[in-house]
VOKOLRO-651868 format. One line per 2 residues: number of its first residue (from 1); their letters; for each residue x, y, z of N, C-alpha, C. Coordinates in steps of 0.1 Angstrom, whole numbers, plus 5000, padded with zeros to 4 digits. Atoms other than C-alpha are relative to their C-alpha. Layout:
% VOKOLRO-651868
NUM	a	X Y Z X Y Z X Y Z  ...;
END
This chain:
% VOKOLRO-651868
1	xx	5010 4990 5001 5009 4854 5054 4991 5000 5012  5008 4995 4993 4991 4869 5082 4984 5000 4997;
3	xx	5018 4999 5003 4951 4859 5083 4995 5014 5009  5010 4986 4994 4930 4889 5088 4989 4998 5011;
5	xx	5016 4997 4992 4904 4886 5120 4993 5014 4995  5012 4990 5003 4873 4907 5112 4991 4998 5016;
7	xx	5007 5001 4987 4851 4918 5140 4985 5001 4994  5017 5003 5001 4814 4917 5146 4998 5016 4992;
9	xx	5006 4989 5008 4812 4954 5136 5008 5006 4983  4997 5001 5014 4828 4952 5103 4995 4995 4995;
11	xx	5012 5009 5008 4806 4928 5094 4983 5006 5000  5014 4993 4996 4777 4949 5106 4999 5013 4991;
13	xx	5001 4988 5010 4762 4970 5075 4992 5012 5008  5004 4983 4991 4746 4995 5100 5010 5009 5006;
15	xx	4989 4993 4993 4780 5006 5115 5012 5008 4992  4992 4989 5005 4794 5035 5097 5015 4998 5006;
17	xx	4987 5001 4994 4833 5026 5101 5012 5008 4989  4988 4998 5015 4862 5042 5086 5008 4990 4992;
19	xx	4995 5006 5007 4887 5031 5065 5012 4996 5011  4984 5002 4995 4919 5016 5084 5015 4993 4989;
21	xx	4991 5003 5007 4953 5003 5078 5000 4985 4995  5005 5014 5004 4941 4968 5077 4995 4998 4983;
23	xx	5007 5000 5014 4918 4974 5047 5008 5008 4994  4992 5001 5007 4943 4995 5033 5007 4987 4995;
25	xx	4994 5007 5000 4963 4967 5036 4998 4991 4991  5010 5009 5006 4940 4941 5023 5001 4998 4986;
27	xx	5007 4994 5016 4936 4962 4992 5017 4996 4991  4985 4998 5011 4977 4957 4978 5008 4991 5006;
29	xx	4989 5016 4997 4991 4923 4996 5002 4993 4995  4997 5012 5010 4985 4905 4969 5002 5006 4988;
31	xx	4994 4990 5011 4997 4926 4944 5014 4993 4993  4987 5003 5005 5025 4905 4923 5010 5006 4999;
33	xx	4989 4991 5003 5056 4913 4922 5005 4997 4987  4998 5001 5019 5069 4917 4883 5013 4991 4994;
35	xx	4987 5005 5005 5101 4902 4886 5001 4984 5010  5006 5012 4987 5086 4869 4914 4990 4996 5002;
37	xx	5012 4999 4997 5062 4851 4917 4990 4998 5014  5003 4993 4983 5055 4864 4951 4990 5010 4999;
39	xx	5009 4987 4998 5033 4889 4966 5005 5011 5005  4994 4987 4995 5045 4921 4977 4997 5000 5018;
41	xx	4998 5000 4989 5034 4910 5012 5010 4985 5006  4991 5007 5000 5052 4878 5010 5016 5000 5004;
43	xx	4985 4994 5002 5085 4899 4999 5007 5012 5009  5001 4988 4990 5076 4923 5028 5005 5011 4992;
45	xx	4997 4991 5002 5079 4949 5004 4987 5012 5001  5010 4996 4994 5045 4962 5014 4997 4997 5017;
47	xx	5004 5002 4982 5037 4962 5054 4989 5009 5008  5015 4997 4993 5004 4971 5075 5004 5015 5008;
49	xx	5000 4993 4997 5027 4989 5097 5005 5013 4993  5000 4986 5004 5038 5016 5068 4990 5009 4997;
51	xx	5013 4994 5009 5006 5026 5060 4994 5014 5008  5005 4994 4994 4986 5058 5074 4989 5007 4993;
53	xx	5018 4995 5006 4952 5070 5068 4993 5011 5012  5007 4993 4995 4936 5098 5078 4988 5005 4994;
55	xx	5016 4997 5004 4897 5099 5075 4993 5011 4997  4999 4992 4995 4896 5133 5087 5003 5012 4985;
57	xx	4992 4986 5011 4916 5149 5056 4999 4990 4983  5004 5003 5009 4905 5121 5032 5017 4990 4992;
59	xx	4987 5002 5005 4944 5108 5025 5006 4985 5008  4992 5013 4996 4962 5075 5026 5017 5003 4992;
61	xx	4985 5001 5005 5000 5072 5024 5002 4989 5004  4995 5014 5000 5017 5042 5018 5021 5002 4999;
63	xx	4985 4999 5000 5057 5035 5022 4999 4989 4994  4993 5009 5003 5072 5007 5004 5014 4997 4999;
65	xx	4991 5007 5000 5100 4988 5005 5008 4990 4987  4994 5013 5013 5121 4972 4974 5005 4989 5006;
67	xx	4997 5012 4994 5135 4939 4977 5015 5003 5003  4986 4998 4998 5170 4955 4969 5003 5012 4997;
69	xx	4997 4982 5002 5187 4995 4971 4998 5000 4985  4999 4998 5008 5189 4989 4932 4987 4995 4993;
71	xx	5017 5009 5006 5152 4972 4923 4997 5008 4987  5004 4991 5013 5149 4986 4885 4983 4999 5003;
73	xx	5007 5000 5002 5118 4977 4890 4984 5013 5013  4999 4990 4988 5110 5003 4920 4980 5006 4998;
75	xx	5011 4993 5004 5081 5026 4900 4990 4993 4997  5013 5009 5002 5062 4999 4888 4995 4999 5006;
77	xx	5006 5001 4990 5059 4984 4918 4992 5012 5008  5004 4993 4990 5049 5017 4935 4989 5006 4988;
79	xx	5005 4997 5011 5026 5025 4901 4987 4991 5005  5005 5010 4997 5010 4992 4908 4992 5003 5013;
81	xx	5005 5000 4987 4999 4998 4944 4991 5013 5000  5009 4985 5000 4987 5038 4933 4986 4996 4996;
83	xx	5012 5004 5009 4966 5024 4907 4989 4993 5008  5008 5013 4988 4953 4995 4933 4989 5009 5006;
85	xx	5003 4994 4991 4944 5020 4953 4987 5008 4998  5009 4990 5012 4928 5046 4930 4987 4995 4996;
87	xx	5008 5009 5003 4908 5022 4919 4987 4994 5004  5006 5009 4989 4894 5008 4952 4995 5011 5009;
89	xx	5001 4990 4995 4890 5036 4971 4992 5012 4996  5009 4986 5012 4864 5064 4965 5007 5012 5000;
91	xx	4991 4995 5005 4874 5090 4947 5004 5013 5008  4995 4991 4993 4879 5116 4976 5012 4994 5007;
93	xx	4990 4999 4995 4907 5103 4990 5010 5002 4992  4987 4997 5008 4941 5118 4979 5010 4984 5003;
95	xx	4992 5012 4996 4967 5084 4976 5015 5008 4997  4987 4995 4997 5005 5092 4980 5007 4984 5003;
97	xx	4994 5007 4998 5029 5067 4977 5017 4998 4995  4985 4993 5003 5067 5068 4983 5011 4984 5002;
99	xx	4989 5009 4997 5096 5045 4987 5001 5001 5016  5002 4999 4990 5102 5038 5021 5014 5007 5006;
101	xx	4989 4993 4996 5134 5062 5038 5012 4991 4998  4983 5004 4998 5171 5051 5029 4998 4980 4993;
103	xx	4997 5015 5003 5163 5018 5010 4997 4994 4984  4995 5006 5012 5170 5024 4975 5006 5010 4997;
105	xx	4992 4997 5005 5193 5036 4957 4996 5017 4994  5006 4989 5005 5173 5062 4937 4985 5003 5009;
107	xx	5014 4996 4993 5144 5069 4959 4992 5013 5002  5005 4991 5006 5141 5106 4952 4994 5002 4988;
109	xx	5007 4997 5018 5138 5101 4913 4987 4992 4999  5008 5004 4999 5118 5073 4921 4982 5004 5006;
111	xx	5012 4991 4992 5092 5095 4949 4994 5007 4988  5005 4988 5008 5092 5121 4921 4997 4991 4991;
113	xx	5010 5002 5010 5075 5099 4895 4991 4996 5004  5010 5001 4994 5053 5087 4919 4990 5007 5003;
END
């Protein structure tokens, strides 16, 4: 697991900062996984670099990664991370979260309940 450096101005409550992929990040690394008792950044099925946030339009997208093309467990996990999100996040930002391109099996049926 990757420790997070923080800087002087994220610690600084006078410095209006947006949101990045870090604190995205932050927010669903430790997120269990259902069928391990791992973390989803452990299992690298979460990663810093899928993330993307734009401040601008109010929207975070997330890719994930199953452990395997057939992971029954696919939605949950990607249920899991919306919710996280939803949650944590105020309530103007739209969240979107998909499987990550070509790395399961069902990743269409799966996007579309997401």
């Amino acid at each position: 697991i990757k420790e997070r450096v923080t800087t002087a101005n994220e610690e600084d409550d006078n410095v209006a900062d947006p949101f990045d992929k870090r604190e995205i990040f932050d927010l669903i690394r430790n997120i269990t996984d259902p069928e391990h008792p791992l973390t989803l950044e452990e299992l690298h099925v979460v990663q810093e670099g899928l993330i993307s946030i734009n401040n601008k339009q109010n929207s975070v997208f997330i890719n994930f990664t199953p452990t395997i093309p057939h992971c029954s467990m696919a939605t949950l996990i990607g249920l899991s991370i919306r919710v996280k999100l939803l949650r944590s996040l105020p309530p103007r930002f739209k969240v979107t979260v998909e499987i990550t391109p070509g790395t399961h099996a069902s990743e269409q049926a799966v996007n579309k309940q997401l």
